[in-house]
N, C-alpha and C positions, 0 to 999 in steps of 0.2 A: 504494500500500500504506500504510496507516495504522499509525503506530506503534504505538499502544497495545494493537493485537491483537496484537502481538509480546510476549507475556508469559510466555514459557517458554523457558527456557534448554537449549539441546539441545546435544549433542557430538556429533558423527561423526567415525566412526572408519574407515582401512584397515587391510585384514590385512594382515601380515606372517610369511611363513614360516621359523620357525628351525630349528638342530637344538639338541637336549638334550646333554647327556653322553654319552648315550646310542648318538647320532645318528638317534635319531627326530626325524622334523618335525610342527612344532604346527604353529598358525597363533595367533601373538598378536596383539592389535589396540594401534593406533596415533592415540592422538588427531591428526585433522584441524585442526580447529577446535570451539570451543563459541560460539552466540549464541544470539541470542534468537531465538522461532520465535512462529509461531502452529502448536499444533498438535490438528486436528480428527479426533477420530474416525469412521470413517465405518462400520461395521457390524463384528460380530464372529458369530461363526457357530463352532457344536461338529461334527464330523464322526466316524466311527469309519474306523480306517485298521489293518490288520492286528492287528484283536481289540483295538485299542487307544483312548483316546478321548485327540482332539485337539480344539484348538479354535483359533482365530485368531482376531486382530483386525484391521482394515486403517485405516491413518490417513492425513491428508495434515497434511504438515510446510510450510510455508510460512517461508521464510527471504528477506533483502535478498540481493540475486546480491554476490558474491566473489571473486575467483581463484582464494582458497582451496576453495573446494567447485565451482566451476565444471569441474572433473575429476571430481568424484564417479562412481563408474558403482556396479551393484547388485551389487559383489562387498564395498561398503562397507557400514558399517550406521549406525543413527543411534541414541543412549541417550538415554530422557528419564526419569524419577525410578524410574533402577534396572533401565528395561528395554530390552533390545535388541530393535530393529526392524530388518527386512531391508530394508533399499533395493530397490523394485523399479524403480523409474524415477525419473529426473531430467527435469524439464521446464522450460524458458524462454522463460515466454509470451512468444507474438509477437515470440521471441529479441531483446528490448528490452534484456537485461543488465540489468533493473531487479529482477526476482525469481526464486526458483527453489521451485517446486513438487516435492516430494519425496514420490512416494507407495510408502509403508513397511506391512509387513507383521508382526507380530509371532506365531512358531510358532516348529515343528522342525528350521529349519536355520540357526537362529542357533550361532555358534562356529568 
């Protein structure tokens, strides 16, 4: 992996569920870690979904592997200038421990 494609700084986050005053439960998010990322957008598509218009974008996030993100699974998400991306899968090529491939989705069920 070559550093210099590592030019974007990314944060990911786990949820965490509280209760209010209330005792309603949210779910607030919890920074993981932030580094630097390469990250690629790979196609973005608009759809209509019950009379409504949606659209998505799907990216791959490429990060050096961690400890810290080596647990990620897709109930995390990743923020890169402002937006939440839904983790759909974590990858480690050829489980080397040298990098982790992170393919993110950004829609409706961030939160």
């Amino acid at each position: 992996m070559r550093a210099g494609r590592l030019n974007k700084r990314v944060t990911f986050q786990a949820p965490t569920v509280v209760k209010d005053s209330y005792s309603d439960r949210k779910t607030e998010w919890g920074d993981i870690a932030t580094q630097w990322a390469a990250v690629e957008p790979l196609n973005g598509r608009e759809f209509f979904q019950a009379q409504g218009e949606n659209s998505s974008v799907e990216v791959r996030i490429r990060v050096r592997y961690s400890d810290a993100l080596a647990g990620m699974t897709p109930k995390c998400r990743a923020v890169y200038r402002g937006t939440a991306y839904n983790i759909v899968s974590v990858i480690d090529p050829v489980e080397r421990h040298a990098e982790l491939v992170i393919m993110c989705e950004a829609g409706e069920r961030i939160g």
